[in-house]
C-alpha positions as CSV (number, residue, x, y, z in Angstrom):
1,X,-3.6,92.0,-4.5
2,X,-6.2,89.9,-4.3
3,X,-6.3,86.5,-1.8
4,X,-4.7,83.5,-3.8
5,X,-5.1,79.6,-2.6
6,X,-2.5,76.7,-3.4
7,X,-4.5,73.0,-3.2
8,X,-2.8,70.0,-3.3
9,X,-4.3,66.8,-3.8
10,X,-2.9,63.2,-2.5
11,X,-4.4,60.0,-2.7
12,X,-3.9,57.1,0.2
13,X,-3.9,53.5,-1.3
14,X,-6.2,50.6,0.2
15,X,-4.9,48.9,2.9
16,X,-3.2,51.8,3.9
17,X,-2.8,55.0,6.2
18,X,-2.0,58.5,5.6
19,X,-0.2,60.7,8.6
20,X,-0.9,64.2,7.7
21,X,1.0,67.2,9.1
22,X,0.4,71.1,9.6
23,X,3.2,72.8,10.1
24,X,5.4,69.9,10.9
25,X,3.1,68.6,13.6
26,X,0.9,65.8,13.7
27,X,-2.7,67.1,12.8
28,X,-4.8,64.1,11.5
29,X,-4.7,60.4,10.0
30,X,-6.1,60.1,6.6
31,X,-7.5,57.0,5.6
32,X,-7.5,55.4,2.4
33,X,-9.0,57.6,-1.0
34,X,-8.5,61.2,-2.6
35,X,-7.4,64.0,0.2
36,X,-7.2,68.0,-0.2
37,X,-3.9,69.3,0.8
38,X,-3.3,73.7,1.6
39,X,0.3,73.7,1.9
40,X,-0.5,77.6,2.0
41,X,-1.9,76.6,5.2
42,X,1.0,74.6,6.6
43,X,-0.9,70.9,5.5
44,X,0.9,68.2,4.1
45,X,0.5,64.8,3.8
46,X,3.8,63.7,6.0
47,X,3.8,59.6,5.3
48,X,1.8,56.2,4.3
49,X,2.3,53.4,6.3
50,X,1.0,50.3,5.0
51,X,-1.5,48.1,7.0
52,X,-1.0,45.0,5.3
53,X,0.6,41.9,7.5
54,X,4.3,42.2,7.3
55,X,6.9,39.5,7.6
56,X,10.3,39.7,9.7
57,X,12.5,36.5,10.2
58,X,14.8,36.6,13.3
59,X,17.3,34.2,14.0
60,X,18.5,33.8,17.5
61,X,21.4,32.0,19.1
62,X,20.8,31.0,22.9
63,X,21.5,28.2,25.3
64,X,19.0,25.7,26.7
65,X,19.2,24.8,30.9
66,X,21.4,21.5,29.7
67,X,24.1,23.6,27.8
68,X,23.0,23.0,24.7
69,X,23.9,26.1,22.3
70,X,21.1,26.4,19.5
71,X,19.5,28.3,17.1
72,X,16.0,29.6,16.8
73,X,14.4,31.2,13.7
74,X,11.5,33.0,14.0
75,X,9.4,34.4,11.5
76,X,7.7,37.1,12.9
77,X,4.0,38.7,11.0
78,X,3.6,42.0,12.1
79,X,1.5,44.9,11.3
80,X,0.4,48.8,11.9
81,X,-2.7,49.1,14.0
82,X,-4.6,51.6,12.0
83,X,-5.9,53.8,15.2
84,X,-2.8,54.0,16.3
85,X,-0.4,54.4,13.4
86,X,0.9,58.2,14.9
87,X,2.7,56.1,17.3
88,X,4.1,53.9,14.8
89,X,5.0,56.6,12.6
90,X,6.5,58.8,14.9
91,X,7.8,56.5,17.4
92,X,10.2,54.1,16.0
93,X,13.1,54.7,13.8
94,X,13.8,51.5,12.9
95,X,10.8,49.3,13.7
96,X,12.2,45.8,12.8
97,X,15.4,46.2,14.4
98,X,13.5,47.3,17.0
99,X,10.7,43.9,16.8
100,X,14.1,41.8,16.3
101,X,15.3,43.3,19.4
102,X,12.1,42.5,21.8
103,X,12.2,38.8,20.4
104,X,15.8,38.2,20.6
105,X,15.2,39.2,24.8
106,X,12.0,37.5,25.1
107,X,13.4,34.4,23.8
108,X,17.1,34.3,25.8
109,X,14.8,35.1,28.9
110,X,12.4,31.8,28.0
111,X,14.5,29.0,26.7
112,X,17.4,29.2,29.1
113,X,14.7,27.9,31.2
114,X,14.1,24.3,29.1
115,X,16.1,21.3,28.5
116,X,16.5,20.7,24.4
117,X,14.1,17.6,24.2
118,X,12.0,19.9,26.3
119,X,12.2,22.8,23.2
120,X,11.7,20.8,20.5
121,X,8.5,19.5,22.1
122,X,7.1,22.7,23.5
123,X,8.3,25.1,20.7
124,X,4.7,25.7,19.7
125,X,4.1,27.3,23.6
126,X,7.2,29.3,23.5
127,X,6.0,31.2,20.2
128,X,3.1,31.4,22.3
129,X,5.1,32.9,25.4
130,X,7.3,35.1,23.1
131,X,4.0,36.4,21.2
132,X,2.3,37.0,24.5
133,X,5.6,38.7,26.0
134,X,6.1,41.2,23.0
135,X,2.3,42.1,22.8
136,X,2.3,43.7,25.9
137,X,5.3,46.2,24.7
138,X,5.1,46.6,21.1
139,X,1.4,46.8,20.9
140,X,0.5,49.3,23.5
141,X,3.1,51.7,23.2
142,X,4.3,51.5,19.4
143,X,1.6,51.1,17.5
144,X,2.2,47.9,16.1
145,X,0.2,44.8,16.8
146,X,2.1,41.2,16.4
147,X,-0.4,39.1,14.6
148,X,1.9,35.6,14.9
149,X,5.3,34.4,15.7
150,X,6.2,30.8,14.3
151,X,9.2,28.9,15.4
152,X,10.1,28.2,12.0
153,X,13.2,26.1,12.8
154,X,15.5,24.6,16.0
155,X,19.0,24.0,14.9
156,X,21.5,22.9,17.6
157,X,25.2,22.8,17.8
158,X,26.6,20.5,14.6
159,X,28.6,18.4,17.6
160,X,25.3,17.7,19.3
161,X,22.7,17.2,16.0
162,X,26.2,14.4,15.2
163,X,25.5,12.9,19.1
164,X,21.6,13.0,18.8
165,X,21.6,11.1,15.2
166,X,23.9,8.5,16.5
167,X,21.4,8.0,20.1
168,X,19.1,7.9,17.4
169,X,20.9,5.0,15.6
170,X,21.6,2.9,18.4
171,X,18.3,3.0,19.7
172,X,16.7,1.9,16.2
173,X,20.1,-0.9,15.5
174,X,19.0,-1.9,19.1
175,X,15.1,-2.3,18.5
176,X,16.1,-3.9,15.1
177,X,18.6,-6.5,17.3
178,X,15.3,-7.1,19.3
179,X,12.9,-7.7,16.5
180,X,15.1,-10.1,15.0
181,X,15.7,-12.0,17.8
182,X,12.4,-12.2,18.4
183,X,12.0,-13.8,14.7
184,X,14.6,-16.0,14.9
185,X,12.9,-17.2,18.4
186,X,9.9,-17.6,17.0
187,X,11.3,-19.4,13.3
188,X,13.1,-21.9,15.9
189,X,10.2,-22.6,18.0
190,X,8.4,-23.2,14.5
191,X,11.1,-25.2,13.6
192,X,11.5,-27.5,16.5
193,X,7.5,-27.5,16.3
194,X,8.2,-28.6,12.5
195,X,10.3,-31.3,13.4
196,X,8.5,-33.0,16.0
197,X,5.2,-33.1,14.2
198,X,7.8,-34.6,11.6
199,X,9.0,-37.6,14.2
200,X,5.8,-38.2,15.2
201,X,4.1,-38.8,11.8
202,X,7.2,-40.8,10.7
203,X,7.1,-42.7,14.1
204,X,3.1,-43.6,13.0
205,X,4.2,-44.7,9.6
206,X,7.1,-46.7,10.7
207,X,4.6,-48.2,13.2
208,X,1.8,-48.9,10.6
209,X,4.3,-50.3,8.6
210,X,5.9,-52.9,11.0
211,X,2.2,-53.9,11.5
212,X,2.2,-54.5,8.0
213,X,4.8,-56.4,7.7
214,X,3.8,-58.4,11.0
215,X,0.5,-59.8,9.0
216,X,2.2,-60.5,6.2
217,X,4.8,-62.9,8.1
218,X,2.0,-64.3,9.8
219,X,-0.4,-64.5,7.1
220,X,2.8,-66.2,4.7
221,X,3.9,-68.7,8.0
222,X,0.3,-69.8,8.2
223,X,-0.1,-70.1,4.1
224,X,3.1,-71.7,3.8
225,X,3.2,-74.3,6.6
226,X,-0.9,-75.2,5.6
227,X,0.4,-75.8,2.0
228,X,4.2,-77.4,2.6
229,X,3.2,-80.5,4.9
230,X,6.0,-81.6,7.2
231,X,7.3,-77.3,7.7
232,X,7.0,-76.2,10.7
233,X,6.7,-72.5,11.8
234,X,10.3,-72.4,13.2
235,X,11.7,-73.3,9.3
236,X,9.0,-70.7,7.7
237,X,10.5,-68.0,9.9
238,X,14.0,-69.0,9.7
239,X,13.7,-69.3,5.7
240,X,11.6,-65.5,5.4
241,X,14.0,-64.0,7.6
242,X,16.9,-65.4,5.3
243,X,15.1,-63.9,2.3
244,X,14.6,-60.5,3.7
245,X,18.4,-60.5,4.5
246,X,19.3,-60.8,1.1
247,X,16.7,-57.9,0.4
248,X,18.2,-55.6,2.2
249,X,21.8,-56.5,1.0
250,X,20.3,-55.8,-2.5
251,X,19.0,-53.1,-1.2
252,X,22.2,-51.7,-0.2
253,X,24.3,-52.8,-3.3
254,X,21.8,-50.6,-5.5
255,X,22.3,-47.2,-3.6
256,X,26.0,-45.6,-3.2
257,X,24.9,-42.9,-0.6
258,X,23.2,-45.2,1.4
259,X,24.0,-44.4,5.1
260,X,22.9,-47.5,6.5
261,X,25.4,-49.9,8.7
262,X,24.6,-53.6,8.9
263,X,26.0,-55.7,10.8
264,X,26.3,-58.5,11.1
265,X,25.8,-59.5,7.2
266,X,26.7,-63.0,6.9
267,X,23.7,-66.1,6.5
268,X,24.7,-67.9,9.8
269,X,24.7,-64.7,11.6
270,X,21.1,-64.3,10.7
271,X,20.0,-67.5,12.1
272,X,22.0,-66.8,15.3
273,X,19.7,-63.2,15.5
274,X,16.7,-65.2,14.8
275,X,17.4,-67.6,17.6
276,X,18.8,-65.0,20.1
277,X,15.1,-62.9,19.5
278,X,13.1,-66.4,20.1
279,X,15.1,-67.9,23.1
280,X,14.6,-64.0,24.4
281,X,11.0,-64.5,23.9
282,X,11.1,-67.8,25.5
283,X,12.5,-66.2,28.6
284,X,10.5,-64.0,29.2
285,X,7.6,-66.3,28.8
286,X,9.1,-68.5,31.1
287,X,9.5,-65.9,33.8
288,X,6.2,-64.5,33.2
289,X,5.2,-68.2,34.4
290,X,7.2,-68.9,37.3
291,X,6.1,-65.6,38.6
292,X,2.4,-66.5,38.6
C-alpha cells in the first residue's frame, strides 16, 4: 500500500483564538485565518475562544460598618488575553461563576469596611479596589484580563431607602420653613417700611395743608375786617369758624361710612372751643411775659 494523508482544514474568525491539540494535548494557539489540520497525525483544532470584551453582571448582597444590608450590582467587562488563552481554555470550567465568585469576596471584604453615605459617595473607588483586587488573581493565573468593573447600582434595605426619603423630606420641609420665614420677614419689614414712608408723606400733606388753610384764615380776616368797617378780628374768626362747622356737618350728612366722631356738634359749643383755644393762647403769652 502506498502512504495515504487525511488534511483538514479550519478557519479561526477575527477577534478570535484557536487552541489546537495533538493527541489530546495542548500543542499550539492559532490565530485568526485559514489552518491545516492532520488528524492522521493526532492534530485537531480543540476550541475558539473569543477575544472580544465580554459582559457579566453580578449582584451582591452585603452589609456596610453601620448595619445597613444592601445591594451592589456590578457589571463586570471581561475578556481572554490572547497570549495567554491556554490558561483560559484549560483552566476554568466555568469562568463566570468563577469571575462572580472573586467579586462577590472582594466586595464583602471592602464594603463592610464603609458607612452607607460613605458607599454611595466612594462607589466609583471601590470598583476601583474590586478591579484592582481581582486583577491580581484572575489575570495572572487564568488568563483573563478584567478590562472594567462599574458599580452599576446601590440598593439598600426597603426599611432604610423608606427612613432616608423621609430625612430627606424633613430636611427640604425644614429649609422650605426657613425660606419662607425669611420672606415673610422680609415682606413685613417692606411692609412696616411701606407704611411709614406712608405716615410720613400723609403727615407732610396734612401739614401743607393746615398751612393752607392758615393763610387763607388770615388772608380772609384781613380782607374781611379791611372791607366790613366796625368787625373786628375776634367776630371774623368766630363767624369763619361757625361756617366751617357747618362744613363739616355737611360733610358728614353726605357720607354713610364715614368714621369720623364729632363732638361737640352744637353752634354754642363752637364758640366755647374757639374761646377755650384763645384764652389758652393768652396764657401762655402771658406767662411767656412774666417769665422774662
Amino acid at each position: 500500500m502506498g502512504n495515504t494523508s487525511c488534511i483538514f482544514f479550519a478557519c479561526v474568525d477575527q477577534a478570535s483564538i484557536g487552541v489546537v491539540e495533538r493527541w489530546g494535548r495542548f500543542e499550539k494557539l492559532a490565530e485568526p485565518g485559514l489552518h491545516l489540520f492532520n488528524p492522521c497525525a493526532g492534530q485537531w483544532l480543540a476550541g475558539v475562544l473569543s477575544t472580544r470584551i465580554s459582559s457579566l453582571d453580578v449582584r451582591i448582597e452585603t452589609k456596610t460598618k453601620d448595619n445597613v444590608f444592601v445591594q451592589l450590582v456590578c457589571s463586570i467587562q471581561y475578556r481572554v488575553m490572547k497570549r495567554h488563552a491556554d490558561d483560559a481554555f484549560y483552566e476554568l470550567q466555568n469562568p463566570k461563576e468563577q469571575i462572580q465568585a472573586f467579586v462577590f469576596d472582594v466586595v464583602r471584604a471592602l464594603v463592610p469596611r464603609m458607612d452607607l453615605d460613605e458607599l454611595f459617595e466612594q462607589k466609583g473607588e471601590v470598583a476601583k479596589a474590586v478591579l484592582e483586587e481581582i486583577e491580581k488573581v484572575v489575570m495572572g493565573e487564568y488568563g483573563y484580563s478584567i478590562e472594567h468593573i462599574l458599580m452599576v447600582d446601590i440598593i439598600p434595605d426597603s426599611s432604610v431607602r423608606k427612613a432616608m426619603n423621609e430625612i430627606n423630606a424633613a430636611q427640604r420641609l425644614q429649609l422650605a420653613s426657613v425660606y419662607k420665614g425669611e420672606a415673610e420677614k422680609i415682606l413685613q419689614v417692606k411692609r412696616a417700611e411701606a407704611e411709614a414712608e406712608a405716615k410720613y408723606l400723609g403727615g407732610v400733606g396734612v401739614a401743607r395743608q393746615r398751612q393752607a388753610i392758615t393763610d387763607g384764615l388770615r388772608e380772609n380776616i384781613l380782607n374781611f375786617s379791611h372791607k366790613v368797617e366796625g368787625t373786628s378780628a375776634k367776630e371774623v374768626m368766630d363767624l369763619i369758624m361757625i361756617t366751617q362747622y357747618f362744613d363739616t356737618i355737611k360733610d358728614l350728612g353726605n357720607s354713610s361710612k364715614n368714621t369720623t366722631v364729632f363732638i361737640p356738634h352744637g353752634p354754642g359749643h363752637v364758640r366755647d372751643i374757639g374761646e377755650q383755644i384763645r384764652n389758652g393762647l393768652m396764657e401762655a403769652a402771658s406767662a411767656k411775659v412774666n417769665v422774662e
